[in-house]
MIBANU-44282 format. One record per atom (N, C-alpha, C): residue in three letters; atom name; x, y, z. Coordinates in nm, 3 decimals, padded with zeros to 5 digits. Atoms other than C-alpha are relative to their C-alpha. Last residue first. Layout:
ALA_CA_X_Y_Z
...
! end
This chain:
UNK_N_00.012_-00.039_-00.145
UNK_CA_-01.809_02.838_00.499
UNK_C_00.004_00.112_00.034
UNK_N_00.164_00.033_-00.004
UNK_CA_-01.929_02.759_00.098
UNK_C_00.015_00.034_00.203
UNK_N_00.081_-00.115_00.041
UNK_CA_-01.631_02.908_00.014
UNK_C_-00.099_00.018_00.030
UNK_N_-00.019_-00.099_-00.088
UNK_CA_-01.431_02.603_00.149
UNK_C_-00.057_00.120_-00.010
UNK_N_00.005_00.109_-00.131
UNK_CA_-01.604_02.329_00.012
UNK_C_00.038_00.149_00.070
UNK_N_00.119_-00.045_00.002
UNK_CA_-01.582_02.515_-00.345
UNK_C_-00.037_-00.031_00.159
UNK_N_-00.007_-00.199_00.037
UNK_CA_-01.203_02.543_-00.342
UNK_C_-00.137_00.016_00.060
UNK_N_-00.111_-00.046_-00.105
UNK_CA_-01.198_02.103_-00.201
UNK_C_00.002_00.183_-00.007
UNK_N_00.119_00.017_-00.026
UNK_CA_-01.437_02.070_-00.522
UNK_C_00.035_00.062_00.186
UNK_N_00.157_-00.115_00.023
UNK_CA_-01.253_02.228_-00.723
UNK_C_-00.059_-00.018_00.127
UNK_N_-00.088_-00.136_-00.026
UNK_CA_-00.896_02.025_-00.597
UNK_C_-00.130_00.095_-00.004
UNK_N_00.065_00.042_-00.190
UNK_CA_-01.117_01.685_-00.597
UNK_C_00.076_00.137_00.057
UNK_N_00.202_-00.024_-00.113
UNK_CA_-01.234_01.790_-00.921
UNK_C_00.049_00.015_00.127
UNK_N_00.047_-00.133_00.042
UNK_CA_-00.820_01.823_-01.057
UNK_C_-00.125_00.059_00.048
UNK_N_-00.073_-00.102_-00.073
UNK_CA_-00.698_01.520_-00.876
UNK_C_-00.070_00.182_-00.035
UNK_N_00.060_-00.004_-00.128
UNK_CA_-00.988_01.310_-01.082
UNK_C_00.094_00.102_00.159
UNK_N_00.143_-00.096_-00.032
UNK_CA_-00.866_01.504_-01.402
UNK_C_-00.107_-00.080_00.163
UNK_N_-00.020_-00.113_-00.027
UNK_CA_-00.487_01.395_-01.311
UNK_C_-00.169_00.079_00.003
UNK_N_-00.079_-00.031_-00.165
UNK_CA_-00.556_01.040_-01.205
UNK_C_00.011_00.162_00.004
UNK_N_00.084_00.014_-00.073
UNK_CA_-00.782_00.994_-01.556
UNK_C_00.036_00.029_00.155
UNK_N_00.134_-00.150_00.062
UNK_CA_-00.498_01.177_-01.743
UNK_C_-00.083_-00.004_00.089
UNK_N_-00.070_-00.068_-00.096
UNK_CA_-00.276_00.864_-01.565
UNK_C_-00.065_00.136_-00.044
UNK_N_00.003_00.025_-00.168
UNK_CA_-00.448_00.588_-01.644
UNK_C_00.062_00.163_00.082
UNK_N_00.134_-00.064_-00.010
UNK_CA_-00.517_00.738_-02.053
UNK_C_00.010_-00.042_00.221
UNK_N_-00.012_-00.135_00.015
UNK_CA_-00.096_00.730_-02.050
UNK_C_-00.149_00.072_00.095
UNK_N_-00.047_-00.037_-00.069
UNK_CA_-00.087_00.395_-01.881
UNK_C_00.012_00.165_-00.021
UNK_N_00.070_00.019_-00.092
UNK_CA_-00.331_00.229_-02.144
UNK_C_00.074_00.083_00.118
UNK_N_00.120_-00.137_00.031
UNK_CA_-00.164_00.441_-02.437
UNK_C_-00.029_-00.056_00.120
UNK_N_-00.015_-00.183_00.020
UNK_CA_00.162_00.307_-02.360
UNK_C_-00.109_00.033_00.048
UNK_N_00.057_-00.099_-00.137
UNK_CA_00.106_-00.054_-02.193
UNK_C_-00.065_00.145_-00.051
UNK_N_00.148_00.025_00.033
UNK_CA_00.189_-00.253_-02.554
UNK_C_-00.110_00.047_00.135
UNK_N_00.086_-00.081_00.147
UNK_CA_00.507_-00.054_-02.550
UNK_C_-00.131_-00.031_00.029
UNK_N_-00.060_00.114_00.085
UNK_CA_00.623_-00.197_-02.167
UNK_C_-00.072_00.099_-00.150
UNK_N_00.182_-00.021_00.080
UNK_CA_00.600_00.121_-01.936
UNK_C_00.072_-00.120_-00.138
UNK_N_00.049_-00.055_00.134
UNK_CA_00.911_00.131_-01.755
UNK_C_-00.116_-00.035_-00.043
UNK_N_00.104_00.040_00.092
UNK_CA_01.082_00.131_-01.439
UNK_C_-00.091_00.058_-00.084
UNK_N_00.116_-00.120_00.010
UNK_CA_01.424_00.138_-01.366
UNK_C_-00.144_-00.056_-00.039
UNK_N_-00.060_-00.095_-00.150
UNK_CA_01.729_-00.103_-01.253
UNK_C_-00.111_00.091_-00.050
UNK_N_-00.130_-00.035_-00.054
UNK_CA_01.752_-00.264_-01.581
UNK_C_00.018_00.092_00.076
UNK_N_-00.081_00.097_00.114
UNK_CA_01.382_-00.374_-01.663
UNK_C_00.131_00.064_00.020
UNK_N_-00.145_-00.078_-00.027
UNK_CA_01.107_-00.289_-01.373
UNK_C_00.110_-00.103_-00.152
UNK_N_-00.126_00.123_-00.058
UNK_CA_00.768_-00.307_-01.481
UNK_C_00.128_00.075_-00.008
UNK_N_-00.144_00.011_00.037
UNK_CA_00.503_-00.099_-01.567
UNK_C_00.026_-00.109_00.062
UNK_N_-00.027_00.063_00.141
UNK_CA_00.091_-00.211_-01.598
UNK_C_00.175_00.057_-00.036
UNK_N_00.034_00.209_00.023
UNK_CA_00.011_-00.239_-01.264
UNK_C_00.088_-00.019_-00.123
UNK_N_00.085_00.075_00.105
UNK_CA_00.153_00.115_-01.208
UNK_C_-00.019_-00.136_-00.005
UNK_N_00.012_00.135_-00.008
UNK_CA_00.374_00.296_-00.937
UNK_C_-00.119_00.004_-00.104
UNK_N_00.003_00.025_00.169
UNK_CA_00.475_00.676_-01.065
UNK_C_00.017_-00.161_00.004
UNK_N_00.046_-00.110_00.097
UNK_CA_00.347_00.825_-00.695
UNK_C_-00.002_-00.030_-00.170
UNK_N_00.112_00.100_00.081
UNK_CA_00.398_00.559_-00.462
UNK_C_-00.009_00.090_-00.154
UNK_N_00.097_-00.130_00.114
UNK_CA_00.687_00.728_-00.296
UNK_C_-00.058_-00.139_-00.092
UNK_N_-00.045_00.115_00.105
UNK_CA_00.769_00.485_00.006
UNK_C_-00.074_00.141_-00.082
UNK_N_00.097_-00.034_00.085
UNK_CA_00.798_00.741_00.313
UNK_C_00.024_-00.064_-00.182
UNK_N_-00.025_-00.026_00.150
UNK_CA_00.937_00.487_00.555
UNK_C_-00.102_00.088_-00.125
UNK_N_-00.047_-00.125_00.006
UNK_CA_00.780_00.517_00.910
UNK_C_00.139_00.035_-00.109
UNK_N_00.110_-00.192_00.001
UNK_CA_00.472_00.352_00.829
UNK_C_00.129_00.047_00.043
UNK_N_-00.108_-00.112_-00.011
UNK_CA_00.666_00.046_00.681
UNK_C_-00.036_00.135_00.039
UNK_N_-00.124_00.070_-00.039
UNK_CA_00.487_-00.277_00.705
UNK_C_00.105_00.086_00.044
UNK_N_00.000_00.033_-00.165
UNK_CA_00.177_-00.029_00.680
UNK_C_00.096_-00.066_00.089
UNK_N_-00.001_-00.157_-00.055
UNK_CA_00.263_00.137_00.322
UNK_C_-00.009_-00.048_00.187
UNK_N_-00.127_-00.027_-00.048
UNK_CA_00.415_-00.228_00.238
UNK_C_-00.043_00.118_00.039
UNK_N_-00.054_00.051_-00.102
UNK_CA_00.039_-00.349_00.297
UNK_C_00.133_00.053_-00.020
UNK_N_00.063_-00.086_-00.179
UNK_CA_-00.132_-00.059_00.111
UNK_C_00.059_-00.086_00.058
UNK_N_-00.030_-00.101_-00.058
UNK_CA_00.104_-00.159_-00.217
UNK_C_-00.056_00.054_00.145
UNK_N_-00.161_-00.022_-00.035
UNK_CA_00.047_-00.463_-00.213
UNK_C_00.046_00.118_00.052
UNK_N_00.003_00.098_-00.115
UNK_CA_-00.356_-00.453_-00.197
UNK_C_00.135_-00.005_00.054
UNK_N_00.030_-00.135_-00.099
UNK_CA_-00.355_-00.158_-00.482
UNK_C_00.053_-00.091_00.165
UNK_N_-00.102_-00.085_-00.015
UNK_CA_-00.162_-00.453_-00.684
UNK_C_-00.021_00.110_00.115
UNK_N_-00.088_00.074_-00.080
UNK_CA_-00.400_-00.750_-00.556
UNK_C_00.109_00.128_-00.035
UNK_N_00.007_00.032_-00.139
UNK_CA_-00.698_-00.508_-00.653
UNK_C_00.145_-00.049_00.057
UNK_N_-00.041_-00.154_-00.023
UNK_CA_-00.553_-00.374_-01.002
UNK_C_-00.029_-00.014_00.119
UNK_N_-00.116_-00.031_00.020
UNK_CA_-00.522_-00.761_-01.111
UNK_C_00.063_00.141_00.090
UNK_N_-00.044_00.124_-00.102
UNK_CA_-00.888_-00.886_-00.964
UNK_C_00.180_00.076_00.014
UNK_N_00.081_-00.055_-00.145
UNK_CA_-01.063_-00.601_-01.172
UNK_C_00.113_-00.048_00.113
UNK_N_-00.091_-00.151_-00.008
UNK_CA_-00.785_-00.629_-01.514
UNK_C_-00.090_00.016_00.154
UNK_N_-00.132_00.045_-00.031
UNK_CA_-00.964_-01.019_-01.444
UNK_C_00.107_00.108_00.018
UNK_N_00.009_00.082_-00.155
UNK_CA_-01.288_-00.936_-01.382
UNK_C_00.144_-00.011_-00.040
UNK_N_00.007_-00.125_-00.102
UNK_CA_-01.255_-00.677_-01.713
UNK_C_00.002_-00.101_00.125
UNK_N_-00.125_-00.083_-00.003
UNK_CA_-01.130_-01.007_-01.940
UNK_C_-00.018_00.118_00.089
UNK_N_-00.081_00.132_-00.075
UNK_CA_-01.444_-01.218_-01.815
UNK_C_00.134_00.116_-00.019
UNK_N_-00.025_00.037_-00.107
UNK_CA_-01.670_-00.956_-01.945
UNK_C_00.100_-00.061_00.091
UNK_N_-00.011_-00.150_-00.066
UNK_CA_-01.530_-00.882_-02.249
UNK_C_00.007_00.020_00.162
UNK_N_-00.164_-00.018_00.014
UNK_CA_-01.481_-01.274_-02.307
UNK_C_-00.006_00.135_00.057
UNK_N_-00.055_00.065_-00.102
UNK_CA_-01.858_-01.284_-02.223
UNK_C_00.159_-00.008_-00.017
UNK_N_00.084_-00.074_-00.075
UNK_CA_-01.964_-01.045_-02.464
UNK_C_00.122_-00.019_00.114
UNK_N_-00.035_-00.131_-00.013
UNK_CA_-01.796_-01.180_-02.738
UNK_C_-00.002_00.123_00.113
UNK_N_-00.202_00.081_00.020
UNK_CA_-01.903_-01.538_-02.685
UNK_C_00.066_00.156_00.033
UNK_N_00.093_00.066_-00.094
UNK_CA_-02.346_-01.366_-02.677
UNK_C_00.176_-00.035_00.091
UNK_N_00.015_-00.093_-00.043
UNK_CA_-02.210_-01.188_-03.024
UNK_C_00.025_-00.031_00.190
UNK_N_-00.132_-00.059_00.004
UNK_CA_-02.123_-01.504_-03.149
UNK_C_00.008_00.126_00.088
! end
């Protein structure tokens, strides 16, 4: 059972793997279809959607789109340190 368990885990991350590729993948080709459109990427997600002209975060998204976007702000946040420390160090 355990062995079943595993492999579903597995198999379900290849598939959120495969999902967040073909989205990142979209998005970098309309950024090139259109280099002199500035497309704001900024509050795009795999996991919204559009539902009367806006888009939203479905319920069973929440938390996953909340913890996606903490993880975007504390990797923005290092690469800001690290970018401070980079320059100090010249």
């Amino acid at each position: 059972r355990a062995e079943l368990v595993e492999k579903i885990r597995v198999l379900g991350q290849d598939v959120l793997d495969g999902v967040s590729f073909g989205f990142n993948n979209a998005v970098d080709q309309l950024k090139i279809l259109n280099p002199t459109a500035e497309l704001d990427t900024e509050e795009l997600s795999m996991l919204k959607r559009v539902g009367n002209g806006q888009i939203i975060i479905p319920p069973e998204y929440a938390e996953m789109v909340e913890e996606e976007e903490e993880d975007e702000q504390e990797n923005g946040e290092k690469g800001q340190e690290e970018e401070g420390h980079d320059e100090s160090n010249s």
